[in-house]
Phi, psi and omega in degrees: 000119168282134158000102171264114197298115179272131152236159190286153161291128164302123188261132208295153173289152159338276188245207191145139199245161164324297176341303185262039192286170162268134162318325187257031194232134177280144020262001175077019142205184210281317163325285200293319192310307171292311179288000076036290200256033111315295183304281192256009189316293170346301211270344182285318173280288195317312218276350179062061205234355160230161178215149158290093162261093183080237163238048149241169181283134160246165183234120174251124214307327172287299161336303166276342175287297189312323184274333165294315197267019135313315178260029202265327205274321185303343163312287214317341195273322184296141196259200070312108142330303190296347161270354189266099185284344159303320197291325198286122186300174191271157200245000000 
């Protein structure tokens, strides 16, 4: 049986502007990214994952690493329809 080789997670930049979002930072681009922080912009400030600088958003890395593993518990509640055999349509 072969191995399966672990990779590490790319660990987030200090900081980051919409503009500059990182590819590898979710949701990985600036579009989903704005709508992301509509959506939770409160819980983004309490977690300190953003700051106002001037008139940008700055995103900060430590912060933001926190406010994702925040939402780390909300995996377990989730279902797939497609494994869920009632929800799955008839064959």
């Amino acid at each position: 049986m072969p191995s399966r080789t672990r990779t590490d997670a790319v660990q987030a930049p200090h900081s980051w502007s919409f503009a500059t979002w990182p590819a590898t930072v979710f949701p990985h681009s600036e579009t989903k990214a704005r709508n992301l922080v509509k959506r939770y912009l409160v819980e983004l400030l309490r977690a300190g994952a953003v700051s106002r600088v001037g008139h940008k958003l700055v995103f900060r890395g430590a912060g933001y690493d926190r406010w994702l593993q925040s939402h780390q518990a909300d995996v377990g509640g989730y279902t797939c329809n497609a494994n869920n055999r009632e929800a799955a349509p008839a064959a």
